[in-house]
C-alpha positions as a Markdown table, in Angstrom:
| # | Residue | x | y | z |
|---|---|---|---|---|
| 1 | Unk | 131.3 | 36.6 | 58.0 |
| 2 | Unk | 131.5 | 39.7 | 56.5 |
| 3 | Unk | 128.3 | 39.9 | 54.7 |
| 4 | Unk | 126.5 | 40.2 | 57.6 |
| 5 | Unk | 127.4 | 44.0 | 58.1 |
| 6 | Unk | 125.4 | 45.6 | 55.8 |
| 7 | Unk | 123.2 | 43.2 | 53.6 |
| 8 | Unk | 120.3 | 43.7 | 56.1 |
| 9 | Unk | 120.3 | 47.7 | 55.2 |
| 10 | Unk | 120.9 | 47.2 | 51.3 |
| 11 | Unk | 118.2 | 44.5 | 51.2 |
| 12 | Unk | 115.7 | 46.9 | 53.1 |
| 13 | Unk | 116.4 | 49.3 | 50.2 |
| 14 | Unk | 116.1 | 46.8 | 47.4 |
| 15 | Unk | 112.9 | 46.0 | 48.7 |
| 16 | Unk | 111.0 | 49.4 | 49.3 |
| 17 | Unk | 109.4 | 49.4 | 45.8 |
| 18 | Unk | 106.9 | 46.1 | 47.6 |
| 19 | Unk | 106.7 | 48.0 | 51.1 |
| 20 | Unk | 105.8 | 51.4 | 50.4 |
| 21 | Unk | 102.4 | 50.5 | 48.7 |
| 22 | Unk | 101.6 | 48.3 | 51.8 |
| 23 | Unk | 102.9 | 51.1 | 54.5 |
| 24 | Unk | 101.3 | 54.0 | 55.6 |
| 25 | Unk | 104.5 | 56.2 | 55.4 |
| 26 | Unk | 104.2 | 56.0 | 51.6 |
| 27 | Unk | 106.8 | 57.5 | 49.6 |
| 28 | Unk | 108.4 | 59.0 | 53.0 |
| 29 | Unk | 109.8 | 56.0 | 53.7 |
| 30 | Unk | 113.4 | 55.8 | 52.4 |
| 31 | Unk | 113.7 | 59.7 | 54.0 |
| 32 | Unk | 112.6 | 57.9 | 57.7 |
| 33 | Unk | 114.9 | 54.3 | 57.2 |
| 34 | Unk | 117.6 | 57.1 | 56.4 |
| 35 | Unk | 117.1 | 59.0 | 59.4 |
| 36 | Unk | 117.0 | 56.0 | 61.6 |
| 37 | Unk | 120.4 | 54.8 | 59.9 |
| 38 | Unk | 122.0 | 58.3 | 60.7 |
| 39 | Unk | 120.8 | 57.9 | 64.1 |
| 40 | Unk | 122.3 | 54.8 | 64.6 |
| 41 | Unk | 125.7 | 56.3 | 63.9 |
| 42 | Unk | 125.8 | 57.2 | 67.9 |
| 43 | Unk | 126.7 | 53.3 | 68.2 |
| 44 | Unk | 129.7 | 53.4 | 66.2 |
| 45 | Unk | 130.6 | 56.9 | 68.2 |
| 46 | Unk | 130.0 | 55.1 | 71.9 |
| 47 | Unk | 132.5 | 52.1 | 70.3 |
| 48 | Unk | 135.3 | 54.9 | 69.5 |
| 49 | Unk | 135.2 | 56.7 | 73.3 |
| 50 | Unk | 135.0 | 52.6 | 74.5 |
| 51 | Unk | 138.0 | 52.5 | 72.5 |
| 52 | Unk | 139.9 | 55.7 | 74.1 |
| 53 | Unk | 138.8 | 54.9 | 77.8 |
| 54 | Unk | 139.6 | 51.2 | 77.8 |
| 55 | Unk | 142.8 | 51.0 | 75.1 |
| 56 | Unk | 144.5 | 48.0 | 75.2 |
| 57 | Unk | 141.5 | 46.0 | 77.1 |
| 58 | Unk | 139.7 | 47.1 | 74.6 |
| 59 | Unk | 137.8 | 44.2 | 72.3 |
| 60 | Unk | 135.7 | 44.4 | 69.1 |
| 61 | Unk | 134.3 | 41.0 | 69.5 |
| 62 | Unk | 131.2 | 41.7 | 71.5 |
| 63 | Unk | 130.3 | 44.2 | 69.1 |
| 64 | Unk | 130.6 | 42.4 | 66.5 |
| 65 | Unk | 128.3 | 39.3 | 67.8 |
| 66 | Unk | 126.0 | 42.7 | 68.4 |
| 67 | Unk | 125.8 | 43.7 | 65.1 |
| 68 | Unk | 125.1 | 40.0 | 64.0 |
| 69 | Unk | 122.5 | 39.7 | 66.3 |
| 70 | Unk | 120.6 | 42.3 | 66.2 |
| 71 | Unk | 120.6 | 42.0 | 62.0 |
| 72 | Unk | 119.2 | 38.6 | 62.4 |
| 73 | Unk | 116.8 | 39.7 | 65.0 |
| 74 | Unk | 115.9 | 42.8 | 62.8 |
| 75 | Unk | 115.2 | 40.6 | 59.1 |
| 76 | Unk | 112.9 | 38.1 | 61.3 |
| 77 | Unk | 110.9 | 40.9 | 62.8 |
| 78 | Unk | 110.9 | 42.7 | 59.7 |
| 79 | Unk | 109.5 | 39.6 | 57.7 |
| 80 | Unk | 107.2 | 38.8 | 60.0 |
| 81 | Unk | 106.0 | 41.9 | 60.9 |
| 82 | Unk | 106.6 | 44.3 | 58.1 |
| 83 | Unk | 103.1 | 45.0 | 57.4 |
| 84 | Unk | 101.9 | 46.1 | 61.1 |
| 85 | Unk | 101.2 | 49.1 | 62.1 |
| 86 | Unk | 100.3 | 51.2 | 65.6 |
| 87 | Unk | 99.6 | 54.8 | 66.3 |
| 88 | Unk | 102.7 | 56.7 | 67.9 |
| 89 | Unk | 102.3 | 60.5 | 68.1 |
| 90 | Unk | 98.7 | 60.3 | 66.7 |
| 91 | Unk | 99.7 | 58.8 | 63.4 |
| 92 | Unk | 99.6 | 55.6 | 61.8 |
| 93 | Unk | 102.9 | 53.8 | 61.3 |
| 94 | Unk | 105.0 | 51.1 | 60.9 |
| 95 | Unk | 105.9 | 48.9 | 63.1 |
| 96 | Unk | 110.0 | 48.1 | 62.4 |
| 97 | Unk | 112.5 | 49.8 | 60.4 |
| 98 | Unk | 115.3 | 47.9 | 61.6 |
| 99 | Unk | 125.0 | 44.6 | 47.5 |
| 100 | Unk | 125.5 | 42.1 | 45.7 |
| 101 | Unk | 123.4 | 39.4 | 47.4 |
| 102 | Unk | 120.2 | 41.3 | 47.7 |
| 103 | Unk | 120.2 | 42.4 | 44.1 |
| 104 | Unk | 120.5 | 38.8 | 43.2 |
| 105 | Unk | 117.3 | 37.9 | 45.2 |
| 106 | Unk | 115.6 | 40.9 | 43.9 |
| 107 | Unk | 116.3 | 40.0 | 40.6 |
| 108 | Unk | 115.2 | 36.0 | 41.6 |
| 109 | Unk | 111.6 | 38.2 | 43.2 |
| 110 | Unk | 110.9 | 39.6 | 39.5 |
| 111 | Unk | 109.3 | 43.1 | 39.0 |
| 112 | Unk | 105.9 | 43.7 | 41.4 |
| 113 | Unk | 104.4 | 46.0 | 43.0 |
| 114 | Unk | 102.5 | 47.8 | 39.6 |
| 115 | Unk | 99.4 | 49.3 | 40.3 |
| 116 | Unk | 96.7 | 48.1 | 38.2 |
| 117 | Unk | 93.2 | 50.2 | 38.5 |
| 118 | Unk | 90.1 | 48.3 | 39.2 |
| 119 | Unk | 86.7 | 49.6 | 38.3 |
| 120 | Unk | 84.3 | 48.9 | 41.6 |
| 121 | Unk | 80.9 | 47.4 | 40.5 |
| 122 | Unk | 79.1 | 49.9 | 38.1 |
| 123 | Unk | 80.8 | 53.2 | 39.4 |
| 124 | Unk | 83.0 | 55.4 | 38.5 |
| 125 | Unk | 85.7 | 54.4 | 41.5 |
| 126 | Unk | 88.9 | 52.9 | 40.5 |
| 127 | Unk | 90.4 | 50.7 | 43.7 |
| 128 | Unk | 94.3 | 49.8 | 43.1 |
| 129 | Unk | 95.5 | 46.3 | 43.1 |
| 130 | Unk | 99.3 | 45.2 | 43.0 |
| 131 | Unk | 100.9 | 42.9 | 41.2 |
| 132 | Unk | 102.7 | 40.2 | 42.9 |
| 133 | Unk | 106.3 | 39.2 | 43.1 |
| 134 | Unk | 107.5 | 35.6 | 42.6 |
| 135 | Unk | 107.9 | 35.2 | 46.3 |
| 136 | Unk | 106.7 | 37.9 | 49.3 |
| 137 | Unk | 108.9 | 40.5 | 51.1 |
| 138 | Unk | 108.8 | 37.9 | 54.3 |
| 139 | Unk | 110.5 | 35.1 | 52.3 |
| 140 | Unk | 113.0 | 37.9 | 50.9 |
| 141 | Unk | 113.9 | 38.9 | 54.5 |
| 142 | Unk | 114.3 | 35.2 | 55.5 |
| 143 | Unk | 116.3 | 34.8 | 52.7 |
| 144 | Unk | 118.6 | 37.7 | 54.4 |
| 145 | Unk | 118.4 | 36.7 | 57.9 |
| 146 | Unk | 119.7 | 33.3 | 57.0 |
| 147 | Unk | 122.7 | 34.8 | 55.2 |
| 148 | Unk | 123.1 | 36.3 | 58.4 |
| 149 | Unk | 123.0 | 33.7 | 60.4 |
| 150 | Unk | 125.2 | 31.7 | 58.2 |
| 151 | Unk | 127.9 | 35.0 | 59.1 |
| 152 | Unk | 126.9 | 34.1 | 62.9 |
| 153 | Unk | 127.9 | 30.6 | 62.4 |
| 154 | Unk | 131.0 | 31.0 | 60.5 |
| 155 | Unk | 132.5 | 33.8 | 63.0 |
| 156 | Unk | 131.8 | 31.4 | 66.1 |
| 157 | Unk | 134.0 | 29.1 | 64.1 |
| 158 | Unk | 136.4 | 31.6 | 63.5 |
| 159 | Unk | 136.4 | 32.3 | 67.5 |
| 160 | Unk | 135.9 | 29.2 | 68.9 |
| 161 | Unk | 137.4 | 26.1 | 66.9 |
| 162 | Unk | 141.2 | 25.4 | 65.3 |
| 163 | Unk | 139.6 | 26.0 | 61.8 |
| 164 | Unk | 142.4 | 29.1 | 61.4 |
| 165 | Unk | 145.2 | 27.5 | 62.7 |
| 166 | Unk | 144.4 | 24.2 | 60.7 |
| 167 | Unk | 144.4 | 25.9 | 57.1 |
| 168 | Unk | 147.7 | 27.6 | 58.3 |
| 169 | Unk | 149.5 | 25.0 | 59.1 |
| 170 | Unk | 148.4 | 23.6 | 55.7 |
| 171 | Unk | 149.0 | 26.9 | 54.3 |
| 172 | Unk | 152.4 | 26.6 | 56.0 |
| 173 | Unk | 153.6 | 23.5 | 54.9 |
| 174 | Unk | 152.1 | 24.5 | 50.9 |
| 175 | Unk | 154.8 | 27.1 | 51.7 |
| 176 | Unk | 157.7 | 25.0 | 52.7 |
| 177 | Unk | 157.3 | 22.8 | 49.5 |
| 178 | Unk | 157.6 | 26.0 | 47.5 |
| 179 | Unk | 160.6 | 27.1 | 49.2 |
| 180 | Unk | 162.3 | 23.7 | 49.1 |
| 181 | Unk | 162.1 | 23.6 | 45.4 |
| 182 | Unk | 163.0 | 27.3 | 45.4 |
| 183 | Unk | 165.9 | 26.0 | 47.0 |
| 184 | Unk | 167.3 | 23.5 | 44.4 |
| 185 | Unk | 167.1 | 25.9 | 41.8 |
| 186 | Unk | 169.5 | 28.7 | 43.3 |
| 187 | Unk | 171.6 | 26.0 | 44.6 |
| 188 | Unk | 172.2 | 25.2 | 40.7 |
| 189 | Unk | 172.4 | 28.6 | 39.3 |
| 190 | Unk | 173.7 | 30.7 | 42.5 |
| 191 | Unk | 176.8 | 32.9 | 41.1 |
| 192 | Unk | 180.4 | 32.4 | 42.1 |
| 193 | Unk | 180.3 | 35.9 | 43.4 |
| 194 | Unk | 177.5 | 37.1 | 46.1 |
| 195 | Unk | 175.3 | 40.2 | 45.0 |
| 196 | Unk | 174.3 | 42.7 | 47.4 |
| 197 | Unk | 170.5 | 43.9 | 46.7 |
| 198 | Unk | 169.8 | 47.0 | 48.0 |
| 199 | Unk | 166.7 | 47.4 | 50.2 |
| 200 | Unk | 163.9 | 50.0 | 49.2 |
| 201 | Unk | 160.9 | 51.0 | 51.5 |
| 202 | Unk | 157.7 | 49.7 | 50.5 |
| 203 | Unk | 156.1 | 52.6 | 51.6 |
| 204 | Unk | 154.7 | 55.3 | 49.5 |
| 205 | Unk | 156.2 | 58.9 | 50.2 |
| 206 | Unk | 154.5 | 60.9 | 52.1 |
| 207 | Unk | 154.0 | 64.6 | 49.9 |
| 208 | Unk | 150.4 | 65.5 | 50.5 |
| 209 | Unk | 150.5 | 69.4 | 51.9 |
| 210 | Unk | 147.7 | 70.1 | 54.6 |
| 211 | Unk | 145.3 | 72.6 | 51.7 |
| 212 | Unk | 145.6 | 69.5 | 49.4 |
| 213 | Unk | 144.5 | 67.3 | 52.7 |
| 214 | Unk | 141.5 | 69.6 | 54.0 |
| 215 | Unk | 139.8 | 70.0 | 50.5 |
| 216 | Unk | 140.0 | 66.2 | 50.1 |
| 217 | Unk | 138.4 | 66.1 | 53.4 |
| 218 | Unk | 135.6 | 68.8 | 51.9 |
| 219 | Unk | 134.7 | 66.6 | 48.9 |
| 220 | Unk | 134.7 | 63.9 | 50.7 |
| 221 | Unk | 132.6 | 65.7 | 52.6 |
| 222 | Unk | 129.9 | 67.1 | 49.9 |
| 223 | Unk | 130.2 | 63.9 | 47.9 |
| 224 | Unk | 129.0 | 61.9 | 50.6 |
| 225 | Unk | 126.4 | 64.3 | 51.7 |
| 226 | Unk | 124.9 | 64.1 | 48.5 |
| 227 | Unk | 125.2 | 60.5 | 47.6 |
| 228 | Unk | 124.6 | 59.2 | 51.0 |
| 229 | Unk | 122.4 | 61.6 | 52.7 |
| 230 | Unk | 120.4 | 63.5 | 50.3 |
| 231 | Unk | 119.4 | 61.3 | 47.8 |
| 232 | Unk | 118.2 | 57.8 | 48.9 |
| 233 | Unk | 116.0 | 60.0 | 50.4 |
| 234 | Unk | 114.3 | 61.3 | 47.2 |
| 235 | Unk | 114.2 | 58.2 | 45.6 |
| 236 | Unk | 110.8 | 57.4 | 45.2 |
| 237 | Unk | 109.7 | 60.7 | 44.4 |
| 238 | Unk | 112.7 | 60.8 | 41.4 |
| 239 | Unk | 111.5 | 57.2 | 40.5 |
| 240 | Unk | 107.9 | 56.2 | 40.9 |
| 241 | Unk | 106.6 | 58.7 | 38.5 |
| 242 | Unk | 108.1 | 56.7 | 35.6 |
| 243 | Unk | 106.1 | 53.8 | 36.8 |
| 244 | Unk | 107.3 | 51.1 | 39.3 |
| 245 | Unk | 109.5 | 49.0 | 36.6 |
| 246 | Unk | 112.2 | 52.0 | 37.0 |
| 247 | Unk | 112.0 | 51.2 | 40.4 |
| 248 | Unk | 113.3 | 47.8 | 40.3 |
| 249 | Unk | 115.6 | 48.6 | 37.5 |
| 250 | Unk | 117.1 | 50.8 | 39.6 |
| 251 | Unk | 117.1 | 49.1 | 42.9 |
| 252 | Unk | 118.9 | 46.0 | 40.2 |
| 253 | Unk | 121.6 | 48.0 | 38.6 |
| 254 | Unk | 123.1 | 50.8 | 41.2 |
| 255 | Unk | 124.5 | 48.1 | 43.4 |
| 256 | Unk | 127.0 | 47.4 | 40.5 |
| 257 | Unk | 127.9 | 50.8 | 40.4 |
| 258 | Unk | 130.0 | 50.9 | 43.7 |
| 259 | Unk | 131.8 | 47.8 | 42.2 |
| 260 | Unk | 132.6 | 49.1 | 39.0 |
| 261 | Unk | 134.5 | 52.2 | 40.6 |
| 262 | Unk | 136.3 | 48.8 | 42.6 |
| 263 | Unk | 137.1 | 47.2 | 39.3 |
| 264 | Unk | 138.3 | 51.3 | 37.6 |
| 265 | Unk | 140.2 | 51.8 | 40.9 |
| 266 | Unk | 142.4 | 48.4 | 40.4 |
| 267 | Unk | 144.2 | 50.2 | 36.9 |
| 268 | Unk | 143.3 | 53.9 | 38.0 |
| 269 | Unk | 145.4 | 53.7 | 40.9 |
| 270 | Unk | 146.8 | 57.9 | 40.9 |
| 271 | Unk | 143.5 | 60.2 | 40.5 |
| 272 | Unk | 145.0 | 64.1 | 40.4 |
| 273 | Unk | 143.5 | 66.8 | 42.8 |
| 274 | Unk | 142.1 | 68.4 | 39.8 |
| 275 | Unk | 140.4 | 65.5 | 38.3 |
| 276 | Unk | 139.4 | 64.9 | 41.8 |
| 277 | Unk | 137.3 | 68.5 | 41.6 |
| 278 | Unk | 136.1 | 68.0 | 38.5 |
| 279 | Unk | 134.7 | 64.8 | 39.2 |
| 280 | Unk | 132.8 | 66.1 | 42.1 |
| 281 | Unk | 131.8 | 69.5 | 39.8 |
| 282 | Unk | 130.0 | 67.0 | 37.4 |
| 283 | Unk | 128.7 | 64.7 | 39.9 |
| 284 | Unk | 126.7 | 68.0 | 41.7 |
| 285 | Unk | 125.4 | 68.5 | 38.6 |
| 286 | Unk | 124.0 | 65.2 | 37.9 |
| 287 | Unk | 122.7 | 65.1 | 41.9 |
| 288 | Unk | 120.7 | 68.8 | 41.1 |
| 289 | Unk | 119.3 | 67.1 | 37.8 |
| 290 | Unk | 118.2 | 64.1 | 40.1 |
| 291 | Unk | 116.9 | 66.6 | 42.8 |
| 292 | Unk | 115.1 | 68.8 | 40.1 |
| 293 | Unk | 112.8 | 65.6 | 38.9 |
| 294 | Unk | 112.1 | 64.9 | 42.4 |
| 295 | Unk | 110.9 | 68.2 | 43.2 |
| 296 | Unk | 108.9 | 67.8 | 40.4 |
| 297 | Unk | 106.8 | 65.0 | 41.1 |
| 298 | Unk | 104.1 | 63.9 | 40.4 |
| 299 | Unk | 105.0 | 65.1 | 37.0 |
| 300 | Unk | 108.5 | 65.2 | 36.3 |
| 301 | Unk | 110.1 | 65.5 | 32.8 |
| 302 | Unk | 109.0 | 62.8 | 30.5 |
| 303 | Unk | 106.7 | 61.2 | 33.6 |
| 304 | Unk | 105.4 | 57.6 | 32.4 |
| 305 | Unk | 107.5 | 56.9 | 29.2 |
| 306 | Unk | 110.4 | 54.5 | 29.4 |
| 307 | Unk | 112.5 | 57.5 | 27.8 |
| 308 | Unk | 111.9 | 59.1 | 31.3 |
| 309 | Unk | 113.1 | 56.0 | 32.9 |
| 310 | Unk | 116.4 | 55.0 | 30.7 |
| 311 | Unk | 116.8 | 58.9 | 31.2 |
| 312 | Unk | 116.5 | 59.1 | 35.6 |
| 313 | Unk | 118.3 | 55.2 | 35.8 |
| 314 | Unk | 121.3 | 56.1 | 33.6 |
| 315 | Unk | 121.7 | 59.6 | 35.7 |
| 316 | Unk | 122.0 | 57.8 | 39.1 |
| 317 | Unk | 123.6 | 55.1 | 38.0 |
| 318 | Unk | 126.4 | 57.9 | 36.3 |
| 319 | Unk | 126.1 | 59.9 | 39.6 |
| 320 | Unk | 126.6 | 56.6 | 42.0 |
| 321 | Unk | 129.6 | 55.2 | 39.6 |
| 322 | Unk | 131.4 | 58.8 | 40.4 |
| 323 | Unk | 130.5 | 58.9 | 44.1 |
| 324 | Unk | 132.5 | 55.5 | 44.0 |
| 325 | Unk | 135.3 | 56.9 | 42.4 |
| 326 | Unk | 135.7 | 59.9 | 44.1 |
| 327 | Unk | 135.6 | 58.0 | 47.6 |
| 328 | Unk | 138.5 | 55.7 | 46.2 |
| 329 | Unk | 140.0 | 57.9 | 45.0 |
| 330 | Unk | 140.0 | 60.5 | 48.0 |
| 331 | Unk | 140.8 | 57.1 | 50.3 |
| 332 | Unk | 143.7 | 55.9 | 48.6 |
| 333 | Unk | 145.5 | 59.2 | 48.1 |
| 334 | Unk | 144.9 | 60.1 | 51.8 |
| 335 | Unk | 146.2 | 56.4 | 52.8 |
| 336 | Unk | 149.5 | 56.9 | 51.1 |
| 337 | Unk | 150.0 | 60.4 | 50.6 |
| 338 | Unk | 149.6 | 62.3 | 54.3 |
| 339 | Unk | 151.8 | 62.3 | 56.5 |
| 340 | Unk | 149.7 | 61.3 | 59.6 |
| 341 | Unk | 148.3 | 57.9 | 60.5 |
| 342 | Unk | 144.9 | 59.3 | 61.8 |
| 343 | Unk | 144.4 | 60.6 | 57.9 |
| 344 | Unk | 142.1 | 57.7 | 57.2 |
| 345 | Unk | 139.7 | 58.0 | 60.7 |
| 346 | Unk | 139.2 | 61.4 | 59.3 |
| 347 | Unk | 138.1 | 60.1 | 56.1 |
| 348 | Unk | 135.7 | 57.8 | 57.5 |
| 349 | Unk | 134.3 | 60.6 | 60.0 |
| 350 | Unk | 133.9 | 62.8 | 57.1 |
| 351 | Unk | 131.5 | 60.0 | 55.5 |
| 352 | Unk | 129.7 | 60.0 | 58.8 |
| 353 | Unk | 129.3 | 63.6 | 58.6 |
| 354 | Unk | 128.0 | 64.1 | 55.1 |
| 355 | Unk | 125.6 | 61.3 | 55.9 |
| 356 | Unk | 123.9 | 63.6 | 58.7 |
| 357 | Unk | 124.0 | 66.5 | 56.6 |
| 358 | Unk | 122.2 | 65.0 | 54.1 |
| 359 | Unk | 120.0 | 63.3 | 55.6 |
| 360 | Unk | 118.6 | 65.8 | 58.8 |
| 361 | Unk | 117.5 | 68.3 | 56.6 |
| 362 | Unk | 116.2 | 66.0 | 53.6 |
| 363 | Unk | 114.2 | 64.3 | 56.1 |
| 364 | Unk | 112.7 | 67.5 | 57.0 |
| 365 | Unk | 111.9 | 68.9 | 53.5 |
| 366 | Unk | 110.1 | 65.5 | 53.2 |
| 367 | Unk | 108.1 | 64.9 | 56.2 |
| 368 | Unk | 107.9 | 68.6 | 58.2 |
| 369 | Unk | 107.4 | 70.8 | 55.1 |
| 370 | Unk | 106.4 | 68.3 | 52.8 |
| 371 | Unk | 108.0 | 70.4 | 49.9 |
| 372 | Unk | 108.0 | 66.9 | 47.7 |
| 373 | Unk | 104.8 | 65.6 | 46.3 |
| 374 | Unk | 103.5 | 62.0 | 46.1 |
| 375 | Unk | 101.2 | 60.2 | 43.7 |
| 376 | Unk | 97.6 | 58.6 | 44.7 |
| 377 | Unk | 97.2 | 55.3 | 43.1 |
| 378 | Unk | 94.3 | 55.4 | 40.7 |
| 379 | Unk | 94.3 | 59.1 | 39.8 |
| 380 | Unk | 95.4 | 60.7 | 36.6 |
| 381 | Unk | 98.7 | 63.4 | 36.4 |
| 382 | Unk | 100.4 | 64.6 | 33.5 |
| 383 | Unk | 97.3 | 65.5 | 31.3 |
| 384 | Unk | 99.2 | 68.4 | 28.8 |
């Protein structure tokens, strides 16, 4: 059931490489899907004062038929509709912009979307083509809405049937066999004399000092900013210049990053406040390399050579596996180290807020002062 929460979003992103040729936003359109997702943050902030004003009558289980809904609704439209577009504000636009799994299906969907420059009849225009995809962006979307759906159906089961009570009472009487032979042997080798075990607190101790707890909340902060607001934004304009195979390279392999810093996390369990800042130091300055190449398109450093490519994929992939860490990291010391229970809904608000300072003023770089460039298909760049 799960699944359903975000795979609509991730597989919107995974996809962009086949939309933007076919969209009149262009390479503006991971900045806009950005904004719209930062916008859609006032849901989660009505569902909080919902929350305070009704307390105990209180239920998250319209919401969360809500969200399922409204993703299944939004991958139908998107696959049916993805490619229209109306005027609004006397421009032409799209019509909708409503981690694991979607990666899998991009990497079933092949590498497309490479322009390929045709000469028209005896002149000296060049029209672009696209190469095609083992199956289209609408099948892709189905392919999502129907992994939605499939959450729908298993959380009406979880609501409405004995499913839950069934495997506990299986669950129950698995433990009762257990504990029945647990039994037998203690009643064979149970001392003559009784042993008192003392009882210790499974709680962590709580030491975290309120500096220690704001400039965790700071990072947290910055790091999110930059790897949740800032750059999904740029990342056509860090990426297409090294040709559209980087894209889907990219699009394939930072997905894994997030659960790689999972999989560190599980034996790196203690990060130190000072690894903490210099984790973040390093990952700014692998974020200002990133923003550097965008700001240089449509001729970045090493622009059409696969040196260029293995050079922007390993620096976001690098930059991504550190945001990871760093959120961990922050999370889990703030979990068990402060003192107040509210530590972690300040965590998550500080996500929130790096997210919208990010992406606000990215957005308006991109598309108010159009201060990052695009390339035209069929035109030469780069000429030394």
């Amino acid at each position: 059931m799960n699944l359903s929460a975000w795979i609509d979003l991730q597989g919107l992103f995974v996809e962009i490489p086949l939309i933007i040729p076919h969209t009149p936003e262009g390479w503006t359109l991971p900045s806009i899907a950005a904004i719209c997702i930062c916008a859609a943050n006032i849901v989660p902030a009505i569902v909080v004062i919902l929350r305070w004003w009704q307390g105990k009558k209180f239920s998250e289980i319209p919401y969360i038929y809500l969200i399922i809904i409204v993703g299944v609704i939004a991958c139908f439209v998107l696959a049916l509709f993805w490619q229209r577009t109306i005027f609004i504000f006397g421009r032409e636009r799209s019509e909708a912009l409503t981690s694991a799994i979607p990666t899998i299906l991009i990497l079933a969907q092949g590498v497309a979307g490479e322009t390929i420059c045709i000469q028209t009849g005896n002149s000296t225009i060049f029209e672009p083509t696209y190469t095609q995809p083992r199956f289209s962006v609408r099948i892709f979307m189905f392919c999502i809405a129907g992994i939605i759906v499939a959450s729908l159906i298993a959380f009406i089961l979880l609501r409405w049937t004995n499913i839950v009570t069934l495997a506990d009472a299986a669950d129950v009487d698995e433990r009762k066999k257990i504990k029945s032979n647990t039994d037998i042997v203690h009643e064979e080798s149970e001392p003559m004399v009784t042993i008192v075990k003392s009882q210790t607190s499974s709680k962590s101790t709580k030491t975290m000092s309120k500096r220690v707890f704001r400039l965790l909340l700071v990072i947290n902060t910055i790091n999110s900013t930059i790897a949740y607001g800032c750059l999904p934004s740029l990342s056509t304009y860090a990426l297409l210049p090294f040709g559209q195979t980087a894209f889907y390279y990219w699009s394939v392999t930072i997905p894994i990053a997030y659960p790689l810093s999972l999989i560190l996390s599980l034996f790196w369990k203690s990060v130190s406040t000072n690894m903490i800042i210099f984790q973040s130091i390093f990952n700014a300055f692998l974020s200002a390399l990133i923003f550097i190449i965008a700001k240089q398109s449509p001729c970045p450093w090493l622009a059409d050579t696969t040196q260029g490519a293995l050079m922007i994929i390993t620096i976001w992939f690098i930059m991504s596996f550190i945001s990871g860490i760093l959120r961990i990291a922050i999370g889990n010391r703030i979990k068990s180290e402060w003192i107040d229970e509210k530590g972690m809904f300040y965590y998550g608000a500080t996500v929130q807020l790096g997210l919208l300072l990010g992406t606000i003023p990215i957005y308006f770089l991109i598309n108010v002062f159009n201060l990052f460039i695009d390339r035209q298909p069929c035109q030469t760049y780069c000429i030394s």
